[in-house]
DRENDO-1510 file (C-alpha; in Angstrom, 1 decimal, always signed):
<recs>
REC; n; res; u; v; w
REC; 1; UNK; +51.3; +52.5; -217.8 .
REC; 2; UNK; +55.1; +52.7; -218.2 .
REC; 3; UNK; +54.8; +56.7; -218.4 .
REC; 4; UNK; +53.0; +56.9; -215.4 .
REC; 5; UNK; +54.3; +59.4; -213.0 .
REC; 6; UNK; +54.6; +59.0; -209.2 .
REC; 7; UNK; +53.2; +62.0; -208.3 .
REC; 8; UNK; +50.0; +61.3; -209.8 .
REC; 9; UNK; +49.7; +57.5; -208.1 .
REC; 10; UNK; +49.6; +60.4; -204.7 .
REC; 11; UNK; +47.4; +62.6; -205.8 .
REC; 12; UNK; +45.1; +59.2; -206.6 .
REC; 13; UNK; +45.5; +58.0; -202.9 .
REC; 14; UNK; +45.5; +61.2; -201.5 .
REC; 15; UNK; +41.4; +61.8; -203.4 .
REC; 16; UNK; +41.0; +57.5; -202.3 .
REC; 17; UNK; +42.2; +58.5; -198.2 .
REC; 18; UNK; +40.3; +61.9; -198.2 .
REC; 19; UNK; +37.4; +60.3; -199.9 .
REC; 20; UNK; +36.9; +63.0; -202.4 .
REC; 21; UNK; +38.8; +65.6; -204.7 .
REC; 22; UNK; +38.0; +69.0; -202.7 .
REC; 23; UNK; +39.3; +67.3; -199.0 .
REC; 24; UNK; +42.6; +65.5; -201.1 .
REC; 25; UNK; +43.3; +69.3; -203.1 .
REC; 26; UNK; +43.4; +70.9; -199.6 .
REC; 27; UNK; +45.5; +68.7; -198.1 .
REC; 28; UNK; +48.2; +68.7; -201.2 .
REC; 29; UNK; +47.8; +72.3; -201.4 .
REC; 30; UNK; +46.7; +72.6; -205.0 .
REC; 31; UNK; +42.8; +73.8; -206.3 .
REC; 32; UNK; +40.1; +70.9; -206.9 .
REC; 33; UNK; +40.6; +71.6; -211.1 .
REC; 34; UNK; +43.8; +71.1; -211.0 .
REC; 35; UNK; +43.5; +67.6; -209.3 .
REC; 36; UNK; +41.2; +66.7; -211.2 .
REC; 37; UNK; +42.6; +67.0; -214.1 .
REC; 38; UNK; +45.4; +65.0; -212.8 .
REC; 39; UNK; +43.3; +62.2; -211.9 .
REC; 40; UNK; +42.1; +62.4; -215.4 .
REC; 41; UNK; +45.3; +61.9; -216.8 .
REC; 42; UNK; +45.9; +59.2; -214.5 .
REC; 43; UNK; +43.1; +57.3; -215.7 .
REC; 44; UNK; +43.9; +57.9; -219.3 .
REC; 45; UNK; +47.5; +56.5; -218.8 .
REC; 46; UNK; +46.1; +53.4; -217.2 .
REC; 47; UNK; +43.1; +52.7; -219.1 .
REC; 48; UNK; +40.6; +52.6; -216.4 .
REC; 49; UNK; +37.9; +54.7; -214.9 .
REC; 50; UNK; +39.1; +54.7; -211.0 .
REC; 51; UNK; +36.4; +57.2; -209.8 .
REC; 52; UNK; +32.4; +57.0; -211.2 .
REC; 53; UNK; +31.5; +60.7; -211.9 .
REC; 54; UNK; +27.7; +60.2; -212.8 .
REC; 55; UNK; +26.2; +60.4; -208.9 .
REC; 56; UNK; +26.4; +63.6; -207.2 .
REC; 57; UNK; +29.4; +62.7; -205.5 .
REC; 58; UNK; +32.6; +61.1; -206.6 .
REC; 59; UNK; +32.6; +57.2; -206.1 .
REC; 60; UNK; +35.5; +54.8; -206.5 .
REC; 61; UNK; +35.2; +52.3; -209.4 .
REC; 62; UNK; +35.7; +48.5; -208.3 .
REC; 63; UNK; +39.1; +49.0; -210.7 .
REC; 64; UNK; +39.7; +51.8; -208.3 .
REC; 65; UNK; +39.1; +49.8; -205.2 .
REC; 66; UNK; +41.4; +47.0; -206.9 .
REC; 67; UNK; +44.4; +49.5; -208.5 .
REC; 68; UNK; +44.0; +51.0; -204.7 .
REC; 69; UNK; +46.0; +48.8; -202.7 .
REC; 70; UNK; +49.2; +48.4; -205.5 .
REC; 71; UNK; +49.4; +52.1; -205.9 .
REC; 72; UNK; +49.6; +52.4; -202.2 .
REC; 73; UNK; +52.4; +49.5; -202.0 .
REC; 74; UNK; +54.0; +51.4; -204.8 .
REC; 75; UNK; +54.2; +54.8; -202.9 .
REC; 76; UNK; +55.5; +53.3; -199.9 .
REC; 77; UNK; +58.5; +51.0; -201.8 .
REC; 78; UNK; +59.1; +54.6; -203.1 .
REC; 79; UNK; +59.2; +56.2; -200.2 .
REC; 80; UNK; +61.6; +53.8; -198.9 .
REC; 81; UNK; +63.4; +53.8; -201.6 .
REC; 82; UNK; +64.1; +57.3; -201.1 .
REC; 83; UNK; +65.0; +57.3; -197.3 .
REC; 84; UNK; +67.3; +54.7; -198.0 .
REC; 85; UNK; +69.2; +56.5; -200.7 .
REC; 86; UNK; +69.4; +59.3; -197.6 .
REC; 87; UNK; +70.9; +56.6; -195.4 .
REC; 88; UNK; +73.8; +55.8; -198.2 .
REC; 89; UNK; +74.5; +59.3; -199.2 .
REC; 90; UNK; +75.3; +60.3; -195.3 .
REC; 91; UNK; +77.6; +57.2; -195.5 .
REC; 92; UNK; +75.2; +55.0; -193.1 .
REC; 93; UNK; +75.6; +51.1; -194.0 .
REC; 94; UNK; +73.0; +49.1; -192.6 .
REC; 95; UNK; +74.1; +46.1; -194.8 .
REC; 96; UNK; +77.9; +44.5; -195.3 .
REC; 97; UNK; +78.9; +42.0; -197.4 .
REC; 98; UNK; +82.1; +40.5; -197.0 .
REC; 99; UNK; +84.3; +38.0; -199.0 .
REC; 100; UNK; +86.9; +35.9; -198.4 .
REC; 101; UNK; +88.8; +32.3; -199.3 .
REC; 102; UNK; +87.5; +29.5; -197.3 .
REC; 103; UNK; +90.0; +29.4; -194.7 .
REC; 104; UNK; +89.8; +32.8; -193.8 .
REC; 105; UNK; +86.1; +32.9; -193.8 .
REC; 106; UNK; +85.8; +30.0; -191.2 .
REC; 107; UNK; +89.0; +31.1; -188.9 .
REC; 108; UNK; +88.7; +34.9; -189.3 .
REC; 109; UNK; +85.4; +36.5; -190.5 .
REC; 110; UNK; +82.9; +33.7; -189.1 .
REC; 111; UNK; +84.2; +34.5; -185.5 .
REC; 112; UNK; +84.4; +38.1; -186.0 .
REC; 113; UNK; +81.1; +38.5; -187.1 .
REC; 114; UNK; +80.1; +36.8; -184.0 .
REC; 115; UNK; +81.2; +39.9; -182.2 .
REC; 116; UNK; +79.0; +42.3; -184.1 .
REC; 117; UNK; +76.3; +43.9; -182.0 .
REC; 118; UNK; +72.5; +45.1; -183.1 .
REC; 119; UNK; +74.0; +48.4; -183.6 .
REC; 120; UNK; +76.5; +46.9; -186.8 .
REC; 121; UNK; +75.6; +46.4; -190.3 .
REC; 122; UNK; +73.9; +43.3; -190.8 .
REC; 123; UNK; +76.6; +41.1; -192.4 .
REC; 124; UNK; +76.4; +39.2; -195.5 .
REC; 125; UNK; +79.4; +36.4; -196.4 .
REC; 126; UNK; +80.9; +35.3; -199.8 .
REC; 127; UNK; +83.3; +33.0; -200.9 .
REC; 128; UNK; +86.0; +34.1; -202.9 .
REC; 129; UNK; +88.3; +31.9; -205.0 .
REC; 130; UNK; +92.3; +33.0; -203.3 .
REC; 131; UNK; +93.4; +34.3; -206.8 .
REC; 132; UNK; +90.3; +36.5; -207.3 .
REC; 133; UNK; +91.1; +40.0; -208.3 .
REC; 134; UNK; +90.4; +42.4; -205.7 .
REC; 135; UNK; +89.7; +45.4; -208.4 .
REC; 136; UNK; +86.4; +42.5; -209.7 .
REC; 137; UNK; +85.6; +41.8; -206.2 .
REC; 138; UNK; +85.5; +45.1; -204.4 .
REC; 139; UNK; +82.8; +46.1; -207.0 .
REC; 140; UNK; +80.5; +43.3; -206.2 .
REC; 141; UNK; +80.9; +43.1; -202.1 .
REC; 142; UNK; +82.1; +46.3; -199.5 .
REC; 143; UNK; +84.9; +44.6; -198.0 .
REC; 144; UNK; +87.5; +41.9; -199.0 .
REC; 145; UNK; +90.0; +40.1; -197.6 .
REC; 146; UNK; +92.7; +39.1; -200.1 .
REC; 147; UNK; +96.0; +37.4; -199.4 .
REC; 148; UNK; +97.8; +38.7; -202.0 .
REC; 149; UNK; +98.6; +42.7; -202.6 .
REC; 150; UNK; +95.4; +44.0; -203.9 .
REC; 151; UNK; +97.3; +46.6; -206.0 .
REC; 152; UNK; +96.8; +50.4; -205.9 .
REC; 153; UNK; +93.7; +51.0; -207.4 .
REC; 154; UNK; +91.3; +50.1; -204.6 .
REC; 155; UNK; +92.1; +51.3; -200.5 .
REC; 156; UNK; +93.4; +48.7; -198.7 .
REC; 157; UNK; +94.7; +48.1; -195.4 .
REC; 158; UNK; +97.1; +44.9; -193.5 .
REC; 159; UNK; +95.0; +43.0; -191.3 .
REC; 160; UNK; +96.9; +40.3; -190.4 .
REC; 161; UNK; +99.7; +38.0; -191.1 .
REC; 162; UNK; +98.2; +34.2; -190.2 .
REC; 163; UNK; +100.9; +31.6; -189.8 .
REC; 164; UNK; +101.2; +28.9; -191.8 .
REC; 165; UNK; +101.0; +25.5; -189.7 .
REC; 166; UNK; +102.9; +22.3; -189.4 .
REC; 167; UNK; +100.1; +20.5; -187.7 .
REC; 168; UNK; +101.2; +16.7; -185.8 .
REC; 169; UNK; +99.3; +14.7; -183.4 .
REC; 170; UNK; +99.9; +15.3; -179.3 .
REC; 171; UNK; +102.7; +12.2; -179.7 .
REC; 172; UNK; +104.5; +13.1; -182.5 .
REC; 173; UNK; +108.2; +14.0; -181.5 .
REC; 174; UNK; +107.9; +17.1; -182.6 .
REC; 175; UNK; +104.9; +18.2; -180.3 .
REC; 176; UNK; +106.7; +19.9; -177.8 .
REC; 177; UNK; +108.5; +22.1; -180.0 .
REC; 178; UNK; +106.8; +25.8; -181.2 .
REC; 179; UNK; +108.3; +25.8; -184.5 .
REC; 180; UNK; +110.1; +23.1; -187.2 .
REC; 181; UNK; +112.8; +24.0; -189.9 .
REC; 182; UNK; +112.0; +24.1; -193.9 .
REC; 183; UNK; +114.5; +21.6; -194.3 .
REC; 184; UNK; +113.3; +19.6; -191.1 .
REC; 185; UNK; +109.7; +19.6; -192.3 .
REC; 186; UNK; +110.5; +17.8; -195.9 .
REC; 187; UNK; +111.7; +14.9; -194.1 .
REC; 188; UNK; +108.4; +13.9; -193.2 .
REC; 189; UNK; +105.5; +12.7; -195.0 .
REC; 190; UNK; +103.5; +15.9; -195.7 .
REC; 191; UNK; +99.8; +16.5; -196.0 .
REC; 192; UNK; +99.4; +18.9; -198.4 .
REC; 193; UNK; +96.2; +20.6; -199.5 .
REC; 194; UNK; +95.7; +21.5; -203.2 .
REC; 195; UNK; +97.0; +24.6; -205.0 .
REC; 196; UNK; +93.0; +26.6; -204.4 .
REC; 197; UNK; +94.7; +27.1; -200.5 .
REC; 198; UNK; +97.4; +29.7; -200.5 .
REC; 199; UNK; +99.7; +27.7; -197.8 .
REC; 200; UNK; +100.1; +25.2; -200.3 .
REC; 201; UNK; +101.2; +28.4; -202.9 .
REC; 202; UNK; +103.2; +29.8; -200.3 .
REC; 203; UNK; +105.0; +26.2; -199.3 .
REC; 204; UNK; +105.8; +25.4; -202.9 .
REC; 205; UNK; +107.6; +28.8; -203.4 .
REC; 206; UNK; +109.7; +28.6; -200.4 .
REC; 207; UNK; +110.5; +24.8; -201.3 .
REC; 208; UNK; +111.1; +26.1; -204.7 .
REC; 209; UNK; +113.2; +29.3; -203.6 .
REC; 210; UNK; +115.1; +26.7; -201.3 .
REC; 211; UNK; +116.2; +24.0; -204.0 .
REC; 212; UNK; +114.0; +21.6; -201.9 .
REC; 213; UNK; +111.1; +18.9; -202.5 .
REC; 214; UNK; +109.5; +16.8; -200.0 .
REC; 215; UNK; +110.2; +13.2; -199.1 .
REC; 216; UNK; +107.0; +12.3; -199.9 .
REC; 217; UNK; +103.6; +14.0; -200.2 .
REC; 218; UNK; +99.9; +12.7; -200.2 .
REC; 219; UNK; +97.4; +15.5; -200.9 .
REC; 220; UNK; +93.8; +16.7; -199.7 .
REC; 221; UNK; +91.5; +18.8; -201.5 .
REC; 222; UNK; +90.2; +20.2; -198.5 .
REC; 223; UNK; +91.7; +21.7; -195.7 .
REC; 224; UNK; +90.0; +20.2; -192.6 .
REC; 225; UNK; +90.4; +16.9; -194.8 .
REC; 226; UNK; +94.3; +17.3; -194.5 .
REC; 227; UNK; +94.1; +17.6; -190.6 .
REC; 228; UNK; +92.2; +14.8; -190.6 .
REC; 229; UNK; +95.0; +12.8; -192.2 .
REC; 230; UNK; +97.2; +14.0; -190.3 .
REC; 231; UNK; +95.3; +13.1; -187.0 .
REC; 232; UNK; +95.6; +9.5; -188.2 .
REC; 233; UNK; +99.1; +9.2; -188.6 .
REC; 234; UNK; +99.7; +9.9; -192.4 .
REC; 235; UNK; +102.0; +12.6; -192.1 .
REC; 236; UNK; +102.5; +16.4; -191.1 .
REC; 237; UNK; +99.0; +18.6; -192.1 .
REC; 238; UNK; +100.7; +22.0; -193.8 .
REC; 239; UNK; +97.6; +24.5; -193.4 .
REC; 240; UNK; +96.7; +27.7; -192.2 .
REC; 241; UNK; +93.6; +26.9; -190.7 .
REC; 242; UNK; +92.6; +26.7; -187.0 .
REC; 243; UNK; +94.0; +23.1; -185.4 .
REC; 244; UNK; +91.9; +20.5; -185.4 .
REC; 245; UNK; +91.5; +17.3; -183.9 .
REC; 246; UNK; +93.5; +17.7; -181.2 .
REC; 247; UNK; +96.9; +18.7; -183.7 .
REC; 248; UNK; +99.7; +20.3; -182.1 .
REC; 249; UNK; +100.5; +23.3; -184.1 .
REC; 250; UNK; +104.0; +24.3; -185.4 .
REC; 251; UNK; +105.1; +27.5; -186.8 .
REC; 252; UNK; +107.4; +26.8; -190.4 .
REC; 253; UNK; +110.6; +28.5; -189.8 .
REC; 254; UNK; +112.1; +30.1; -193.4 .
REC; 255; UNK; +115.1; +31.8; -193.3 .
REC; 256; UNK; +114.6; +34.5; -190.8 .
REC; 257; UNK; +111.1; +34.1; -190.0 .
REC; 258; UNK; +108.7; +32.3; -190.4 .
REC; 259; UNK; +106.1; +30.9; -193.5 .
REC; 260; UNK; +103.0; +33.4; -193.1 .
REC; 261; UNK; +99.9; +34.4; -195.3 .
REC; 262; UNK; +99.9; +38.0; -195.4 .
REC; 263; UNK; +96.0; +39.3; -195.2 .
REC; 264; UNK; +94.8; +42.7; -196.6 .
REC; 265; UNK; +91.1; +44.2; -196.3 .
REC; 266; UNK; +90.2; +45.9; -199.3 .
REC; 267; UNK; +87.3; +48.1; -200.1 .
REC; 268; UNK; +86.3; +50.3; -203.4 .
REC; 269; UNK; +88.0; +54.1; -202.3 .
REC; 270; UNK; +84.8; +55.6; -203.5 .
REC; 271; UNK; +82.3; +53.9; -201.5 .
REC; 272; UNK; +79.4; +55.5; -200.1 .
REC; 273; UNK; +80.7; +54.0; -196.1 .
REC; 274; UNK; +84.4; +54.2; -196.5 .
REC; 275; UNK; +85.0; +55.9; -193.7 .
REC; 276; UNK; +82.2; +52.8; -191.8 .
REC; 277; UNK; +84.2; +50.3; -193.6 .
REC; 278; UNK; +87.7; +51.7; -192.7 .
REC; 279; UNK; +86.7; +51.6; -189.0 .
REC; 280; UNK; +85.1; +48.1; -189.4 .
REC; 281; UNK; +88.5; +47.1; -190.8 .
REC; 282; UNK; +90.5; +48.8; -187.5 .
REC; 283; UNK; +88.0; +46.2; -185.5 .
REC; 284; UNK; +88.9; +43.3; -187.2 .
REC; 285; UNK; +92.8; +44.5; -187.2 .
REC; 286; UNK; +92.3; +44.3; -183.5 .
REC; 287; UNK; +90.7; +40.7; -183.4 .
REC; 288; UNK; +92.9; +39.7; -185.5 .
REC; 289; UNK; +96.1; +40.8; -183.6 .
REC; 290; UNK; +94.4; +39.3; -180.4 .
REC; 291; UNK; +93.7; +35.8; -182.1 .
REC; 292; UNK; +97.3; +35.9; -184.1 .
REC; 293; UNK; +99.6; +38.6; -182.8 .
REC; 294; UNK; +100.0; +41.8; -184.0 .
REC; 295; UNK; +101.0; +42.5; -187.7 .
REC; 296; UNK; +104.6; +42.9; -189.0 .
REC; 297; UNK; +104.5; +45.6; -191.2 .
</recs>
């Protein structure tokens, strides 16, 4: 059965549907010998008599009847098969998986793919580890968003540049303020997530970079976990989530500016939807710069 060619599985419904060979040869436009041979040769590859030949007219076997039903399911799967290819080769995507990190699937893609419409790709979400290479990842998803520079070899595009937060409760002192100093900020207590969340990365190089260290430190392997801390007085949540729990966020002012996670969409050049992709990416850009403010190139 593993040599068995499609076209003969049609030429064995077509005889099944037209219930005999001389109706089936007119409709595939070929001579009753010639099908019949064919149907032969089907029956050889499988090892079964589909049709009884002894009556005067030709009679499906109860293997036939059986076999009937899978060949049809097999023609169809194949004809789908090949309309979808269609779809992907004029760069149609009716599927889209995205990846991200943790953070920026729950504070950027989750509430972006709550704008899609019926007339999007229906999206599919991943997490990614922050350090994953984008070169790995772009292979296994369409789109990625990164938060490091995804390198040359895959198209890329800025998306947005998400602030990294001092989050303190609504009667800290420091509430009113929009932003707290570097060296401010290592006065306090800090709530630090682990080294898997990039603002902890970025906050130990700008520390480090500084010739500074905290006054003390109590860390949280998760995120959310750290604003929760935070919320019940154990010091100043550093995170570039959404805030939580009624937190009061602060922007972290280094140098001239101020502590942000850059984020990049990245996508494999030769994809089938690049251009679908590129224009999903000039969306999100544009949510993005609504929720965050527009990016600093």
């Amino acid at each position: 059965m593993a040599g068995m060619e499609h076209r003969l599985l049609r030429y064995f419904v077509a005889v099944a549907e037209e219930g005999g060979v001389s109706a089936a040869a007119e409709t595939l436009h070929m001579t009753q010998p010639a099908l019949s041979r064919q149907i032969r040769s089907l029956e050889s590859d499988l090892g079964l008599a589909l049709f009884d030949r002894t009556g005067p007219r030709l009679a499906m076997t109860s293997e036939g009847r059986a076999f009937l039903s899978t060949a049809q399911q097999v023609l169809q799967a194949h004809d789908h098969a090949r309309g979808y290819a269609r779809q992907l080769a004029a760069g149609r995507l009716e599927h889209v998986g995205l990846a991200a990190p943790g953070t920026t699937l729950v504070d950027v893609v989750a509430p972006f793919v709550a704008t899609f419409t019926v007339g999007d790709p229906v999206p599919s979400v991943a997490e990614i580890p922050v350090d994953a290479d984008p070169r790995l990842l772009v292979a296994a998803h369409d789109l990625v968003l990164v938060t490091h520079e995804p390198g040359d070899q895959v198209a890329s595009w800025r998306l947005a540049e998400l602030p990294v937060w001092a989050c303190v409760p609504a009667d800290h002192r420091w509430a009113g303020r929009g932003a707290v100093a570097l060296e401010e900020l290592v006065e306090e207590q800090l709530v630090l997530t682990s080294r898997d969340y990039m603002a902890r990365r970025l906050l130990d190089g700008a520390l480090e970079v500084a010739g500074l260290a905290p006054h003390g430190a109590v860390e949280a392997r998760h995120s959310h976990v750290a604003q929760a801390l935070a919320a019940a007085g154990r010091g100043v949540a550093v995170v570039t989530d959404d805030p939580h729990f009624a937190l009061v966020p602060l922007r972290i002012s280094v140098g001239d500016g101020d502590l942000r996670v850059r984020l990049t969409a990245a996508w494999r050049p030769n994809h089938h939807a690049a251009a679908t992709l590129e224009a999903l990416v000039e969306r999100m850009r544009g949510f993005s710069s609504d929720r965050y403010g527009p990016t600093v190139d």
